[in-house]
C-alpha positions as YAML, in Angstrom:
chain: A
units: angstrom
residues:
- id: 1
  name: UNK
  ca: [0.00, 0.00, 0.00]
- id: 2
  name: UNK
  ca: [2.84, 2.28, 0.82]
- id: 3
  name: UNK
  ca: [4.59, 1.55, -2.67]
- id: 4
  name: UNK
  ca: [0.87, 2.61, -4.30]
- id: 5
  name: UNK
  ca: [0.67, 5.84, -2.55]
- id: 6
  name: UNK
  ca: [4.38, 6.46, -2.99]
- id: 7
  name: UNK
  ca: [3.65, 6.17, -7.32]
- id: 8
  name: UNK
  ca: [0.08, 8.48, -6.89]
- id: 9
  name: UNK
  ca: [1.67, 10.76, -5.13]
- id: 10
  name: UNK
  ca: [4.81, 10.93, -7.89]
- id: 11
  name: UNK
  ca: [2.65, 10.93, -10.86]
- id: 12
  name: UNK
  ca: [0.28, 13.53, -9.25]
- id: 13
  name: UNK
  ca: [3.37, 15.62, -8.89]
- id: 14
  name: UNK
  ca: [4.77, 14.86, -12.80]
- id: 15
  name: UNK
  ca: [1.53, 16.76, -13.73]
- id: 16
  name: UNK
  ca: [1.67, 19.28, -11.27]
- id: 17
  name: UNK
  ca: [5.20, 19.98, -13.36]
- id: 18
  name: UNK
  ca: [3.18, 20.47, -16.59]
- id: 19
  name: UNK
  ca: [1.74, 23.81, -15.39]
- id: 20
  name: UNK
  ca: [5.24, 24.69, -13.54]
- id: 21
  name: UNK
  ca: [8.43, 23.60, -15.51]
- id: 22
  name: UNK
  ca: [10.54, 24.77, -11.80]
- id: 23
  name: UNK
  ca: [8.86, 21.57, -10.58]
- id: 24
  name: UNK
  ca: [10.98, 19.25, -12.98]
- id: 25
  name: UNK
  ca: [14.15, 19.40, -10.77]
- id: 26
  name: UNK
  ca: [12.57, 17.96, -7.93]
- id: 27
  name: UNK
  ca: [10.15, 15.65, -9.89]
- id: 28
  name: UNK
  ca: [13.46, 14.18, -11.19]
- id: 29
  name: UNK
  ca: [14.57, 13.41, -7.62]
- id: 30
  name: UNK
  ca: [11.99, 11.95, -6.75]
- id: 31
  name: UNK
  ca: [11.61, 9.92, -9.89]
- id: 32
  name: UNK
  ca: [15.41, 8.57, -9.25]
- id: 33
  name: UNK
  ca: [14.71, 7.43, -5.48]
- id: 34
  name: UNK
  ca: [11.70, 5.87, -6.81]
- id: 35
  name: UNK
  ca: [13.70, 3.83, -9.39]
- id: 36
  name: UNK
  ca: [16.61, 3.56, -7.96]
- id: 37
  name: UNK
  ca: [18.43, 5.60, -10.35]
- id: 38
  name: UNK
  ca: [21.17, 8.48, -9.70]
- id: 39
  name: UNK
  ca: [20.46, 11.10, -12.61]
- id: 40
  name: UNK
  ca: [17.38, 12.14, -14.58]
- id: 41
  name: UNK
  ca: [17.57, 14.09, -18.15]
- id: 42
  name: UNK
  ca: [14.83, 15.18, -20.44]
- id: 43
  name: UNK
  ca: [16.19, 16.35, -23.95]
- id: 44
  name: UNK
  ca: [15.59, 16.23, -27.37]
- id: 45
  name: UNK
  ca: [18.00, 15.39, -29.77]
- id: 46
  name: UNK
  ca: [18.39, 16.64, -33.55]
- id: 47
  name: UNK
  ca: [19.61, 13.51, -35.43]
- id: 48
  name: UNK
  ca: [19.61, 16.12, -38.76]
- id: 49
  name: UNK
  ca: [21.93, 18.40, -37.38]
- id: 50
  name: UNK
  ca: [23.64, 16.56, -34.70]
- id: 51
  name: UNK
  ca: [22.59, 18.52, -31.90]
- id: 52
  name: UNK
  ca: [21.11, 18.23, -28.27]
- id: 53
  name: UNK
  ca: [19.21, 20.27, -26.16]
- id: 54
  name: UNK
  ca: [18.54, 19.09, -22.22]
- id: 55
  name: UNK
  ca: [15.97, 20.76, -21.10]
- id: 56
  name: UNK
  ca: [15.88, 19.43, -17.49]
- id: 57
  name: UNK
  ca: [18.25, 17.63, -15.72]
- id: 58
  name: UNK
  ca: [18.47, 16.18, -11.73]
- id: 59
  name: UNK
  ca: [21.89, 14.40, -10.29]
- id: 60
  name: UNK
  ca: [24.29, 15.26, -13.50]
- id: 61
  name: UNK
  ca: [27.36, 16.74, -13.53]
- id: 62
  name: UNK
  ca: [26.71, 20.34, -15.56]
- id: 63
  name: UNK
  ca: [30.68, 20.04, -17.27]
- id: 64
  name: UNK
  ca: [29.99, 16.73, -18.51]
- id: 65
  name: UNK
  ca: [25.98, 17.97, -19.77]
- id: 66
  name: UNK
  ca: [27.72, 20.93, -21.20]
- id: 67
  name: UNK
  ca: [30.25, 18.48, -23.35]
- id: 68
  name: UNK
  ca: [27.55, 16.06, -24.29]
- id: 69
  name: UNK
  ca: [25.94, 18.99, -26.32]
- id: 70
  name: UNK
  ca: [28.99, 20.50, -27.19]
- id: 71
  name: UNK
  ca: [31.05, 17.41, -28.57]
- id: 72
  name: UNK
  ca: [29.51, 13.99, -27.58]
- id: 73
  name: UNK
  ca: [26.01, 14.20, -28.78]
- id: 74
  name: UNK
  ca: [27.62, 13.76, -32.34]
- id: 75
  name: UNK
  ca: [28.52, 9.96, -31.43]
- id: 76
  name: UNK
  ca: [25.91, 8.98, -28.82]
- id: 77
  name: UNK
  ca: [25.95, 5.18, -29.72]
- id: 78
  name: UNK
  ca: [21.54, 5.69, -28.91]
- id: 79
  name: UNK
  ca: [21.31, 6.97, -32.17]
- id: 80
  name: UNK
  ca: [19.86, 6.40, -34.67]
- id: 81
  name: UNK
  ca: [18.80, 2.92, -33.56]
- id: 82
  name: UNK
  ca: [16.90, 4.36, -30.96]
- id: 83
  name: UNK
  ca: [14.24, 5.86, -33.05]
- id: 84
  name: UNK
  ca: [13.02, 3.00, -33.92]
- id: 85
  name: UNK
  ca: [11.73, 2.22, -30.79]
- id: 86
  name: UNK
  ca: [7.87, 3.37, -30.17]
- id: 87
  name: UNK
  ca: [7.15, 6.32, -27.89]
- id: 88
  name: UNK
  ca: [6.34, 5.28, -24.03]
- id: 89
  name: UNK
  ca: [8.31, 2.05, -24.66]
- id: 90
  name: UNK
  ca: [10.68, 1.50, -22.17]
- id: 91
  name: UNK
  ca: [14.48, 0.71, -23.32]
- id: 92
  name: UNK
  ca: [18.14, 0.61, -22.34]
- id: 93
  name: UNK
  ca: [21.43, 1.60, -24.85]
- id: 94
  name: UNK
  ca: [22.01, -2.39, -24.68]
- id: 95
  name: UNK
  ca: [19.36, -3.04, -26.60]
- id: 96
  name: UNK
  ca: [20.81, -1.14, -29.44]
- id: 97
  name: UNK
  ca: [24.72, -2.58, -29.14]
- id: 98
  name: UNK
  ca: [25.57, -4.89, -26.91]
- id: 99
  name: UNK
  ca: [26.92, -4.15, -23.46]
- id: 100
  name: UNK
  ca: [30.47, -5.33, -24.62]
- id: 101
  name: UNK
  ca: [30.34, -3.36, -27.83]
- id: 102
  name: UNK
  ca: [29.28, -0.04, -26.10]
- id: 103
  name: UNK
  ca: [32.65, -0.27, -23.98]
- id: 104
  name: UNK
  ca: [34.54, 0.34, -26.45]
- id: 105
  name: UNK
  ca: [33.10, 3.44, -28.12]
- id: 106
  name: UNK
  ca: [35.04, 6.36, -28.05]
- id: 107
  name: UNK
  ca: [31.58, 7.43, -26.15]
- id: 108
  name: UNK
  ca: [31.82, 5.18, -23.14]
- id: 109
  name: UNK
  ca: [35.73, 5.61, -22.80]
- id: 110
  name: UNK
  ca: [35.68, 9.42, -22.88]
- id: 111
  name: UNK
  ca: [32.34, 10.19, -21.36]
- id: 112
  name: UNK
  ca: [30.07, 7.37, -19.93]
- id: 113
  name: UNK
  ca: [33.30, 5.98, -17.74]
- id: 114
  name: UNK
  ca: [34.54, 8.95, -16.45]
- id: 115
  name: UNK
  ca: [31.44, 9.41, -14.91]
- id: 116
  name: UNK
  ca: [31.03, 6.04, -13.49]
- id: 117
  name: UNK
  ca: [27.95, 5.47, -15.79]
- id: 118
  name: UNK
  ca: [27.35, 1.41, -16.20]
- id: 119
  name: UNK
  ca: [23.62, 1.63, -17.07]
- id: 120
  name: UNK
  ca: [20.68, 3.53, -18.32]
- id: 121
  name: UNK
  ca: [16.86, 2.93, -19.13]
- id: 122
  name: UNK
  ca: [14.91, 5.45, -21.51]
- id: 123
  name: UNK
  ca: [11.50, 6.18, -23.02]
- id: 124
  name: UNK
  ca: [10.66, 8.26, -26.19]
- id: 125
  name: UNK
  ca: [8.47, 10.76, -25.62]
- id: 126
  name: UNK
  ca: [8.07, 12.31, -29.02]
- id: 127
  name: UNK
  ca: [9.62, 11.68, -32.36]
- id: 128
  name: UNK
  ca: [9.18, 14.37, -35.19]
- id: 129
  name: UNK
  ca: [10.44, 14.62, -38.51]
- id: 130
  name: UNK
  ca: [13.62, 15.73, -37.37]
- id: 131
  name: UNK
  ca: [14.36, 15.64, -33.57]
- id: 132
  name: UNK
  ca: [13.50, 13.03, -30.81]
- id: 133
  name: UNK
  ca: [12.91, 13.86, -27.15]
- id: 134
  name: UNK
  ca: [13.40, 11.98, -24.62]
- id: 135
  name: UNK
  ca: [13.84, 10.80, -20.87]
- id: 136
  name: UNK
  ca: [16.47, 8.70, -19.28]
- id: 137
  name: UNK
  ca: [17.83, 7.91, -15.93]
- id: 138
  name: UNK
  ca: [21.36, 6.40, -15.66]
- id: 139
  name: UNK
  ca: [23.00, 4.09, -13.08]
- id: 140
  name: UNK
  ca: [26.06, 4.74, -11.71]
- id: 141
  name: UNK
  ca: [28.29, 1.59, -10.68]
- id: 142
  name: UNK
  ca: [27.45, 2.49, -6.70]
- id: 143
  name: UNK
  ca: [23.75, 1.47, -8.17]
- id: 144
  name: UNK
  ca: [24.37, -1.38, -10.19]
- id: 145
  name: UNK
  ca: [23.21, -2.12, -13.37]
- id: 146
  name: UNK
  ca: [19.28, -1.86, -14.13]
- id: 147
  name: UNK
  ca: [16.83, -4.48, -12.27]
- id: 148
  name: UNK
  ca: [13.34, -6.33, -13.59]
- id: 149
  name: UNK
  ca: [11.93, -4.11, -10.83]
- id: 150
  name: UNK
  ca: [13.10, -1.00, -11.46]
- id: 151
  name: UNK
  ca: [12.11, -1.55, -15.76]
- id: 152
  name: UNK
  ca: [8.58, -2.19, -14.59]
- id: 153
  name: UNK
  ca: [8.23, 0.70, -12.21]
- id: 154
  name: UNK
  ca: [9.83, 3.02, -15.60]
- id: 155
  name: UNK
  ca: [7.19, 1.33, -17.39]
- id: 156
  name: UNK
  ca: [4.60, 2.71, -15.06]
- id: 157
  name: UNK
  ca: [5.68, 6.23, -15.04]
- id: 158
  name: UNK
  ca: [6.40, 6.77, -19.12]
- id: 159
  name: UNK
  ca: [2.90, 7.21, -20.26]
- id: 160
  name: UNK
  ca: [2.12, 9.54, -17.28]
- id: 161
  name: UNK
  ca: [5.61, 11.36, -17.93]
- id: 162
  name: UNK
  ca: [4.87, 11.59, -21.70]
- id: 163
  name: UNK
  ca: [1.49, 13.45, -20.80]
- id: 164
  name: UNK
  ca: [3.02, 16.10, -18.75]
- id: 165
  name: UNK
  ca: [5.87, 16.60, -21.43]
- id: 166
  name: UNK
  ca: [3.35, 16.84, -24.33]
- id: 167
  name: UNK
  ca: [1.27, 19.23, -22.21]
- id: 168
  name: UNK
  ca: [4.35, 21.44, -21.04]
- id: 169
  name: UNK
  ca: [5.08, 21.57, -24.41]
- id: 170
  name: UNK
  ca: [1.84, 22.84, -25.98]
- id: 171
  name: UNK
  ca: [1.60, 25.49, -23.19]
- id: 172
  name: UNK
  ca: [5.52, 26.72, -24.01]
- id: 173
  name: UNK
  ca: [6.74, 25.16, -20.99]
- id: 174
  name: UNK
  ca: [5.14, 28.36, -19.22]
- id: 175
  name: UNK
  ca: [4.37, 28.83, -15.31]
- id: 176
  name: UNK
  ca: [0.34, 28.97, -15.24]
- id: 177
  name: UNK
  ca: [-1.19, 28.87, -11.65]
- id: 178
  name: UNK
  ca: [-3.79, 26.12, -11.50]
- id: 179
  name: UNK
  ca: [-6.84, 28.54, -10.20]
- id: 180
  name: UNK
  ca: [-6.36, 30.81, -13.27]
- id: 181
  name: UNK
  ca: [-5.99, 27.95, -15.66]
- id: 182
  name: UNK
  ca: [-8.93, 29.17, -17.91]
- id: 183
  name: UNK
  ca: [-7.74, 32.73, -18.46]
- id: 184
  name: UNK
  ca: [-4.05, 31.75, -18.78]
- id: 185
  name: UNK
  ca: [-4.87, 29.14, -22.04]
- id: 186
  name: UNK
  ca: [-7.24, 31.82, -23.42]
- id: 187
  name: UNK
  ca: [-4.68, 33.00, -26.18]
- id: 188
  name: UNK
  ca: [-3.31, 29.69, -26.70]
- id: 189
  name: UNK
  ca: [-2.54, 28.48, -30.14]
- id: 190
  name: UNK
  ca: [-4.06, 25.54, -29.42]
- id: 191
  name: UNK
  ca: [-7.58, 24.48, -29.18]
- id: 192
  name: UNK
  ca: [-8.26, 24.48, -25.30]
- id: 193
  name: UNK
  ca: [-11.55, 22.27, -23.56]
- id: 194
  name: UNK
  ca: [-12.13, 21.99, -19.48]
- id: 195
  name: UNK
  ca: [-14.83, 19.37, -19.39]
- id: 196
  name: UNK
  ca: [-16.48, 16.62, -16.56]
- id: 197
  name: UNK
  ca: [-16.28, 13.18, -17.11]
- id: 198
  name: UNK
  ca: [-19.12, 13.10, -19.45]
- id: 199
  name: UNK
  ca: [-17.21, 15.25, -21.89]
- id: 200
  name: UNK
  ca: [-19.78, 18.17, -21.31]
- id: 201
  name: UNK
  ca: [-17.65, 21.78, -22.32]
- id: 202
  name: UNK
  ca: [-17.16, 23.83, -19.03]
- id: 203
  name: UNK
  ca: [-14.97, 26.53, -20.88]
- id: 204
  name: UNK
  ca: [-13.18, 26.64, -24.24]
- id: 205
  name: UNK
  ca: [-10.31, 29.35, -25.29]
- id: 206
  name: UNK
  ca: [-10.95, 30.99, -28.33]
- id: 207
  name: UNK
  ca: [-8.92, 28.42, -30.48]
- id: 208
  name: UNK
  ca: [-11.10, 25.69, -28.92]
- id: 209
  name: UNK
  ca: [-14.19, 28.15, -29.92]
- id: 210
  name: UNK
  ca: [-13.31, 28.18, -33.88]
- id: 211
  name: UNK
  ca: [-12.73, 24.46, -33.76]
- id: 212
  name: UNK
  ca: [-16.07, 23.61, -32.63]
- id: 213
  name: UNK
  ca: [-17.58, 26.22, -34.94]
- id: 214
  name: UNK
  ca: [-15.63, 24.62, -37.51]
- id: 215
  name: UNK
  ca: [-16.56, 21.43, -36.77]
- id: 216
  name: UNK
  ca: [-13.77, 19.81, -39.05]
- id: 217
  name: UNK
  ca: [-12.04, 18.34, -36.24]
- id: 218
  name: UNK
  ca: [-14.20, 18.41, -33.19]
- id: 219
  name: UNK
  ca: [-17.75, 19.87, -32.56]
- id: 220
  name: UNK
  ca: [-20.43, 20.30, -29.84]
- id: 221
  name: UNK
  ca: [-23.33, 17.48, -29.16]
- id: 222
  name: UNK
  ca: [-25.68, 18.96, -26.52]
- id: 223
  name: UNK
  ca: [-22.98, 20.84, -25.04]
- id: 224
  name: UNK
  ca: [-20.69, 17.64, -24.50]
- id: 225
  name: UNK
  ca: [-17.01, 17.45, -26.91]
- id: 226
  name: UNK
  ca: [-16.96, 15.04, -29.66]
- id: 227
  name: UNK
  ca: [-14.54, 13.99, -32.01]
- id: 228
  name: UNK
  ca: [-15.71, 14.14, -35.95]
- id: 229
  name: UNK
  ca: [-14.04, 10.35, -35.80]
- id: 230
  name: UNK
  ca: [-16.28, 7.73, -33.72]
- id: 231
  name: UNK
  ca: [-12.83, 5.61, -32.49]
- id: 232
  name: UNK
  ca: [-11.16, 9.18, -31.38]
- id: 233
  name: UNK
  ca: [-14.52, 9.90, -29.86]
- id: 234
  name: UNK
  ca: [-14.26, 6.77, -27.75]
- id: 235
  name: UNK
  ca: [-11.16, 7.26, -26.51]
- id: 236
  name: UNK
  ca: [-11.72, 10.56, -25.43]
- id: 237
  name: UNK
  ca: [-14.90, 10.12, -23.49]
- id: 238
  name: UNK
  ca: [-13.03, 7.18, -22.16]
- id: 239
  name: UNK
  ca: [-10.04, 9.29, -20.92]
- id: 240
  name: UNK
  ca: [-12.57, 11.99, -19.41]
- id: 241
  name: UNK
  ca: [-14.62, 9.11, -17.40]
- id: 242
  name: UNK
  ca: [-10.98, 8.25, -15.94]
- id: 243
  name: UNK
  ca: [-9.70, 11.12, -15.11]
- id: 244
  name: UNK
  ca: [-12.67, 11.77, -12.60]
- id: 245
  name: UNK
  ca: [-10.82, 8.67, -10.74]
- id: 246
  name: UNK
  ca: [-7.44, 10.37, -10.54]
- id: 247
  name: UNK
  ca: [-4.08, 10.26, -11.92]
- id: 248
  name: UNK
  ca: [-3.04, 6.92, -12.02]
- id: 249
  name: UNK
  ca: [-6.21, 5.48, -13.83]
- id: 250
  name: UNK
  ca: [-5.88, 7.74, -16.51]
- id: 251
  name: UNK
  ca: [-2.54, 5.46, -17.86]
- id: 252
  name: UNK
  ca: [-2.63, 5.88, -21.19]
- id: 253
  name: UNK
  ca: [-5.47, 6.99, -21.50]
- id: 254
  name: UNK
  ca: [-5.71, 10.39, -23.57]
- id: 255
  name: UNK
  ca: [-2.40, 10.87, -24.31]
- id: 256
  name: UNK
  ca: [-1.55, 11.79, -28.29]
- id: 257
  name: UNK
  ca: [-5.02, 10.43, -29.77]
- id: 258
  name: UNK
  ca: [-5.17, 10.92, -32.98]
- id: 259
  name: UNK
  ca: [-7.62, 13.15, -34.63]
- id: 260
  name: UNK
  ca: [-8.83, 12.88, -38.60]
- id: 261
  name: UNK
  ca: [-9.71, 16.52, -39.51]
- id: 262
  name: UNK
  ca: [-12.64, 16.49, -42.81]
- id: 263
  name: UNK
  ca: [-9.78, 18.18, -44.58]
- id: 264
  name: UNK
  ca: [-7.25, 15.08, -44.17]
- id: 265
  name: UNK
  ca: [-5.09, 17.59, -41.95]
- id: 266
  name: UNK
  ca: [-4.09, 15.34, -38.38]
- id: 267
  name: UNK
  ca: [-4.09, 16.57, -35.18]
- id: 268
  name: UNK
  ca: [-3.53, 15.49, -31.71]
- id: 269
  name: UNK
  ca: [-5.33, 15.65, -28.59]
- id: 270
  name: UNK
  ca: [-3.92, 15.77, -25.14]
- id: 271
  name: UNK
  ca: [-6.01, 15.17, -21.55]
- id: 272
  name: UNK
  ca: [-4.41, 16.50, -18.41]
- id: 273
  name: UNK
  ca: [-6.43, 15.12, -15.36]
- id: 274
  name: UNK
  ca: [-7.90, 18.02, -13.04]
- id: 275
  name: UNK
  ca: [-8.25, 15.95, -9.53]
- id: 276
  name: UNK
  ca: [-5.21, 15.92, -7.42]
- id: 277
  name: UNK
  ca: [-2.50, 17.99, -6.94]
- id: 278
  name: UNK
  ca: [-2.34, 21.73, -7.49]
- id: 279
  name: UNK
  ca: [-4.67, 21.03, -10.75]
- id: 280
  name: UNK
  ca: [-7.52, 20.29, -8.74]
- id: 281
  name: UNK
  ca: [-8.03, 24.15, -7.57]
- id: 282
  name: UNK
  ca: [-8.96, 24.45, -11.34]
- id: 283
  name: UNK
  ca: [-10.90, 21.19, -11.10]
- id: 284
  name: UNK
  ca: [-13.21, 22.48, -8.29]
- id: 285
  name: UNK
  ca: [-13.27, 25.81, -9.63]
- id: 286
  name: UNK
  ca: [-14.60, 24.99, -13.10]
- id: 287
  name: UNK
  ca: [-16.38, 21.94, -12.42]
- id: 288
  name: UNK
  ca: [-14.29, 20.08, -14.69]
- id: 289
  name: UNK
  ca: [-12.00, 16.73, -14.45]
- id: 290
  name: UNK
  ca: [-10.24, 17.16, -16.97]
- id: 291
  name: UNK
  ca: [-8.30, 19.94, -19.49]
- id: 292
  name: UNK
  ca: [-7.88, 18.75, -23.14]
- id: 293
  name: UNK
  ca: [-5.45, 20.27, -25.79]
- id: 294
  name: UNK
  ca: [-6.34, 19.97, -29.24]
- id: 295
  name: UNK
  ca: [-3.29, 20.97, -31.79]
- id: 296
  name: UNK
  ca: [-2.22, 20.21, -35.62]
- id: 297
  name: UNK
  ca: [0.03, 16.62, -35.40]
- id: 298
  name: UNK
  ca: [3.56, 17.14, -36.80]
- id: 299
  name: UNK
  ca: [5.28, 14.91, -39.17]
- id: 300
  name: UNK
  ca: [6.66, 11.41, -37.30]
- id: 301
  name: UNK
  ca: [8.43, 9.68, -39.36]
- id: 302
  name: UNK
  ca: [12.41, 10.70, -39.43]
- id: 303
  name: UNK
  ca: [14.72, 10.69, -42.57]
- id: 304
  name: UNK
  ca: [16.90, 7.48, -40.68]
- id: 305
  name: UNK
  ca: [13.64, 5.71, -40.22]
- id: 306
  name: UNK
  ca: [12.54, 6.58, -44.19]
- id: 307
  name: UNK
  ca: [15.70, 5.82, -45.17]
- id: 308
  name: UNK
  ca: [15.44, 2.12, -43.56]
- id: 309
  name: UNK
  ca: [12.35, 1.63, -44.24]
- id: 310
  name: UNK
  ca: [13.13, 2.24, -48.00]
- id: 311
  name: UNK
  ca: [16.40, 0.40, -48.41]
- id: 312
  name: UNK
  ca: [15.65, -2.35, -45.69]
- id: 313
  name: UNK
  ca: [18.39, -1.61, -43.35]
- id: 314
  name: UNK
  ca: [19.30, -3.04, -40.25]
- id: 315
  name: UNK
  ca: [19.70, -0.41, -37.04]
- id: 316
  name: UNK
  ca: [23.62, -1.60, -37.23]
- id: 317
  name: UNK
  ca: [24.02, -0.94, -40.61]
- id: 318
  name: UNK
  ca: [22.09, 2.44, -40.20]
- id: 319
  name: UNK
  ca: [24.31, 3.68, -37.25]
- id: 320
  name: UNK
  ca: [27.24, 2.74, -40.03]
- id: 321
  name: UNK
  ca: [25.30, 4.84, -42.02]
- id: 322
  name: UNK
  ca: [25.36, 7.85, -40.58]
- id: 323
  name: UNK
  ca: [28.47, 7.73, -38.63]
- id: 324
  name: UNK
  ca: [30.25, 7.53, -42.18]
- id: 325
  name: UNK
  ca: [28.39, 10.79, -43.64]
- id: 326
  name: UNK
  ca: [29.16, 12.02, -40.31]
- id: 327
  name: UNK
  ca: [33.09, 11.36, -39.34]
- id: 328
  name: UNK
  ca: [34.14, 10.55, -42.94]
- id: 329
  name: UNK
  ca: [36.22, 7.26, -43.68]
- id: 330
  name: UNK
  ca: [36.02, 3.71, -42.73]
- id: 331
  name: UNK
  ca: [39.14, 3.72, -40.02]
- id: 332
  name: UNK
  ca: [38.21, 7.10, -38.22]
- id: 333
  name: UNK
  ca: [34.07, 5.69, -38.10]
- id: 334
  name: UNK
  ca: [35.24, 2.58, -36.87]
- id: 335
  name: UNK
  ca: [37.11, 4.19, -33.62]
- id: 336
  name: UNK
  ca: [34.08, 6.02, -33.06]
- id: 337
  name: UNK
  ca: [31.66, 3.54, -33.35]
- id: 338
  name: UNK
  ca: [34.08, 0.85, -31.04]
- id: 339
  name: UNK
  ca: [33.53, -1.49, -33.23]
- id: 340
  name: UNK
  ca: [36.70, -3.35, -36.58]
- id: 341
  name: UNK
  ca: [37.66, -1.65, -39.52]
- id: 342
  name: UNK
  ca: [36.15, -5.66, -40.88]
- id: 343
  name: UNK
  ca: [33.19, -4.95, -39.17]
- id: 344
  name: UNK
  ca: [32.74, -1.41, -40.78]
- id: 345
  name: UNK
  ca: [33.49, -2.53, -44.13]
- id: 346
  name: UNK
  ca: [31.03, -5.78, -44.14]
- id: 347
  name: UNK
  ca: [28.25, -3.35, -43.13]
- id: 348
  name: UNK
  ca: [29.12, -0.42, -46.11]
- id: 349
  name: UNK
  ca: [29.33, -3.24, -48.61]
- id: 350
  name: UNK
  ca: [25.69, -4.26, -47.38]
- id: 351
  name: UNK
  ca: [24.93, -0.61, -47.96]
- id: 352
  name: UNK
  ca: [26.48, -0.87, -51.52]
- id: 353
  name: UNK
  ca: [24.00, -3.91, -52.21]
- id: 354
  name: UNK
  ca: [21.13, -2.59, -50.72]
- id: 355
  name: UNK
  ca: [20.93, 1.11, -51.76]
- id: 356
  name: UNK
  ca: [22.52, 0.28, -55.49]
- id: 357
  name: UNK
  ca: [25.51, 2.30, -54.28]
- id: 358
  name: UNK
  ca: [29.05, 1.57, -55.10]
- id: 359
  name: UNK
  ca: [31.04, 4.75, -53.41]
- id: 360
  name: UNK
  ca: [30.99, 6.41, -50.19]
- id: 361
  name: UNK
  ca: [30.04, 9.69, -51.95]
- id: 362
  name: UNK
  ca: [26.99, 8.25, -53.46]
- id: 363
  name: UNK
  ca: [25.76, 6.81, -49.79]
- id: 364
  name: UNK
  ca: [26.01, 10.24, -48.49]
- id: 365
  name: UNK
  ca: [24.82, 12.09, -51.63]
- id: 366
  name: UNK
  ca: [21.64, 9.52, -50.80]
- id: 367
  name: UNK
  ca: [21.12, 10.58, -47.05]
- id: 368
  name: UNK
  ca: [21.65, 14.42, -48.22]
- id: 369
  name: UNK
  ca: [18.67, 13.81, -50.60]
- id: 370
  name: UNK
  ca: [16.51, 12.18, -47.82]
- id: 371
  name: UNK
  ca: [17.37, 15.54, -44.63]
- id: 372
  name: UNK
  ca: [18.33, 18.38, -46.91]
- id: 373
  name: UNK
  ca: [14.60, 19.32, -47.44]
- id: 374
  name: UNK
  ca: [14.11, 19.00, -43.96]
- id: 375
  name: UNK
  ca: [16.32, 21.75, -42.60]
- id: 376
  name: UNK
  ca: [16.22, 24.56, -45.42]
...
């Protein structure tokens, strides 16, 4: 029973941080003694331009963050394989190269074991057409490496975690005090509903008001929100009816569900639960349960994944790929990576076959064609 209260309290306090982004640092804390983990980081990386950016960050050491997005996010061994991984799955950098393999990337030797990093577990929050965000938590060797237990309690947290992120993110990761929450989301880009658990429309911002008069993506039955789609419908009167019984039985519930527009444009609705925590001033106030964020979807599938997807490659091959275009020939790519010059060179000539290739220059002529459009 402890243990239960112990993971309401935490997840009521991850959505607490979606309204106030100060609340991360001590979210992460809490999320590491929870999991037994010594350091917490939410970033996104830009697997176009090789860049990171950590947005929040608990137990780290701030010269060794600052070189990761100065110099080392270029040859994090996580990428690319890690995009192919689905968002709230939970995963550790093992998965993508064995444990053996990862010692010996340049990596590991000159950043990981410094720090006394062993081990790490991570979910995808969002993937986009040209960035990935994420969360991790690392183990350091006074922790050991990562436990059944503590993969199932990450497990339990990632959907919850993903909400808040999503949210924080629609809102501009901007302070709004819970007992204002209606006037603060009233010149919000975003479509904005406060509803009960029957779906009935409590308040709307004026984004929210044009959708419904609209009614391409969402419109007004008797005063209760519907989606134009029947399945999205469902789910959403499903995630209202849940959030009336608090945070945790939300789960998944109403978190990134999909919405068909009549004019074949996407878009993406979030529900942020209005009974615990500092949210449920709002709830009380308003009469609602629940807050839901309705916003144009973005484009999810990445120029690594298109290119695999297209030419069949494996994630090995793939982080080949890329580290080639990236740090040029087969001996320099190969230190990097931690892995032969043999090994390097079996993996370009199955990038010859595969792609109808016979040069380096041609491979990365071919991923410049796939991310050049992308970034000008």
């Amino acid at each position: 029973m402890s243990e239960l209260i112990e993971f309401s309290n935490l997840v009521g306090e991850i959505y607490d941080a979606s309204l106030d982004p100060a609340l991360w640092t001590p979210v992460f804390e809490r999320i590491c003694l929870f999991l037994g983990c010594s350091s917490a980081h939410l970033f996104a990386q830009d697997y176009i331009g090789k860049t990171a950016n950590r947005y929040f960050t608990w137990g780290d050491e701030p010269a060794f963050t600052q070189l990761y997005i100065d110099k080392y996010a270029k040859i994090n061994p996580m990428f690319p394989g890690a995009l192919f991984f689905n968002v709230e799955e939970v995963h550790q950098l093992i998965e993508i190269i064995p444990r053996e393999e990862v010692r010996r990337t340049r990596f590991c030797v000159e950043w990981m074991a410094p720090q006394e990093i062993i081990d790490d577990m991570f979910t995808i929050l969002e993937k986009s057409a040209t960035t990935c965000s994420l969360f991790q938590v690392i183990r350091r060797r006074s922790e050991g490496v990562i436990d059944e237990k503590a993969k199932q309690r990450m497990a339990l947290l990632a959907p919850h975690i993903r909400r808040s992120v999503l949210i924080g993110k629609v809102i501009d990761l901007k302070k709004v005090e819970a007992a204002a929450l209606a006037d603060s989301f009233d010149t919000l880009t975003a479509g904005m509903f406060m509803v009960d658990s029957s779906g009935r429309i409590v308040h709307a911002n004026s984004s929210g008001h044009c959708m419904l008069a609209e009614a391409k993506v969402l419109r007004s039955a008797g005063g209760h929100l519907r989606a134009i789609d029947e399945a999205a419908s469902h789910a959403l009167l499903e995630s209202f009816a849940a959030s009336e019984s608090g945070d945790p039985a939300l789960g998944r519930k109403g978190i990134a569900v999909p919405l068909k527009g009549r004019d074949d444009e996407s878009y993406v609705a979030n529900v942020l639960p209005l009974t615990s925590g500092a949210r449920r001033k709002a709830g009380i106030s308003y009469c609602a349960v629940a807050t839901i964020f309705v916003h144009k979807a973005a484009l999810d599938l990445s120029p690594p994944e298109a290119l695999a997807k297209q030419f069949k490659l494996t994630p090995a091959e793939l982080r080949v790929l890329f580290a080639l275009v990236e740090i040029g020939g087969v001996p320099e790519a190969s230190e990097v990576l931690g892995i032969s010059e043999a090994t390097t060179r079996t993996h370009l000539r199955h990038l010859f076959e595969k792609t109808g290739t016979s040069r380096q220059a041609a491979l990365i002529k071919l991923v410049a064609k796939y991310c050049t459009p992308l970034v000008h």
